[in-house]
C-alpha positions as CSV (number, residue, x, y, z in Angstrom):
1,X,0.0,0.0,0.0
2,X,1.4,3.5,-0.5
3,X,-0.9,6.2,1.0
4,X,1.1,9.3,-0.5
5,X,0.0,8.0,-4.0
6,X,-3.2,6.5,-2.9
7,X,-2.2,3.0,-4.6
8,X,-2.8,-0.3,-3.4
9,X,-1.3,-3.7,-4.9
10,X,0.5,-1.2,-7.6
11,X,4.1,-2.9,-7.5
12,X,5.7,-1.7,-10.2
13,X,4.4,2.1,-9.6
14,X,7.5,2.9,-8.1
15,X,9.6,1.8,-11.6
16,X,7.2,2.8,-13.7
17,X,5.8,6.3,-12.0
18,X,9.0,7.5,-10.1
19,X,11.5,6.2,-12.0
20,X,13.3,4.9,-9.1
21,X,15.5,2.2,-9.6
22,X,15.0,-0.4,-7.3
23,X,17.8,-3.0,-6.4
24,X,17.0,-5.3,-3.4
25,X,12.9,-5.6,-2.4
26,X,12.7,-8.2,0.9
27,X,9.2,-8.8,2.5
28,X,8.8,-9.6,5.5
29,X,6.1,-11.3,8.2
30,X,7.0,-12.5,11.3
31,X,7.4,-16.4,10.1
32,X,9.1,-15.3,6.6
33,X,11.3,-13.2,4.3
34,X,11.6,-13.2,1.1
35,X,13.0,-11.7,-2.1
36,X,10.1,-10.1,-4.1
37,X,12.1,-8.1,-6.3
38,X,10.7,-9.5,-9.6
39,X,7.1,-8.2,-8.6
40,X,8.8,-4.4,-8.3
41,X,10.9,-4.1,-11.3
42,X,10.6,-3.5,-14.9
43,X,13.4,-5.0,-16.5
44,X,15.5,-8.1,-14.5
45,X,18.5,-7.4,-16.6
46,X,19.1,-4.0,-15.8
47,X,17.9,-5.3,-12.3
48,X,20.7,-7.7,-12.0
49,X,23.4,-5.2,-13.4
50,X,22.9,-3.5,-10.0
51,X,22.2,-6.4,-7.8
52,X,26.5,-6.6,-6.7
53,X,25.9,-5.8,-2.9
54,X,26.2,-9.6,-2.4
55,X,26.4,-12.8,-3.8
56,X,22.8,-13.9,-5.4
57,X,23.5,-17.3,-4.0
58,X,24.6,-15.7,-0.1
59,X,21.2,-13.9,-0.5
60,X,19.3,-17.0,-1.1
61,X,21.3,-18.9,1.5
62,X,20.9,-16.3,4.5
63,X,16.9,-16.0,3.5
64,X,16.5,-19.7,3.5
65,X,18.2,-19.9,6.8
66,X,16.0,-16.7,8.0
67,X,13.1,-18.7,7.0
68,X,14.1,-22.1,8.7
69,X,14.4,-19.9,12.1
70,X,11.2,-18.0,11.7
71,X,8.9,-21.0,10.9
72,X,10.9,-23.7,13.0
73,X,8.4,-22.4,16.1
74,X,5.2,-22.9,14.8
75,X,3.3,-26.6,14.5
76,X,4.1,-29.0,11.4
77,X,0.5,-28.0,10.1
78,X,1.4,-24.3,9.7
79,X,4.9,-24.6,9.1
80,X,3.3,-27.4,6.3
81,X,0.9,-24.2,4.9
82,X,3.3,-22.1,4.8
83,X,5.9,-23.8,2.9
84,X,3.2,-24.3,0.7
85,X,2.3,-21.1,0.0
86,X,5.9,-20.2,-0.5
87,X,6.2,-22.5,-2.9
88,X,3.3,-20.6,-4.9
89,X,5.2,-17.2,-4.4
90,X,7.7,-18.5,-5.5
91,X,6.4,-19.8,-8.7
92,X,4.7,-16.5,-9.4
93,X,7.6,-14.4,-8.6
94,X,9.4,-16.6,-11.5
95,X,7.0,-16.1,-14.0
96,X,6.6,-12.4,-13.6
97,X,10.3,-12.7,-13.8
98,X,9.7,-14.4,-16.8
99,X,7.4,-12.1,-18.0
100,X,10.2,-8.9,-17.6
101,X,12.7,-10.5,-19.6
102,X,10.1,-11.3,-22.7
């Protein structure tokens, strides 16, 4: 949600309307992180070109091992929904990842 622009589920407003040029996007809850850049950006390549902060594969590591922490509290049930439903993130954030590059 972004109040000043009176916008709700507009991801890519801030590419698109501002021009900003967005590098690292992380969402949190308080059982998960995650790296939902591809939902914010325009254009992966030029995304990746300024994605040198870190090592894409220390990112996914650290988050993983955020996740593991966050979840490892809560009963098998939950911790079985929500590894489910991070599977389907994850397999949306890939296609609109796919989508930017086409």
């Amino acid at each position: 949600m972004d109040p000043c622009e009176n916008a709700f589920d507009t991801p890519k407003l801030y590419e698109r309307g501002w021009g900003k040029k967005l590098t690292y996007v992380l969402s949190f809850s308080n059982v998960e992180v995650i790296d939902t850049t591809p939902r914010y950006i325009l254009n992966r390549g030029l995304n990746r070109s300024r994605r040198e902060l870190v090592p894409e594969m220390w990112l996914s590591n650290i988050l993983e091992s955020l996740r593991l922490d966050l979840c490892s509290q809560l009963p098998q049930n939950e911790r079985v929904n929500l590894v489910n439903r991070q599977r389907a993130e994850q397999e949306e954030l890939a296609k609109e990842g796919q989508q930017i590059a086409m």
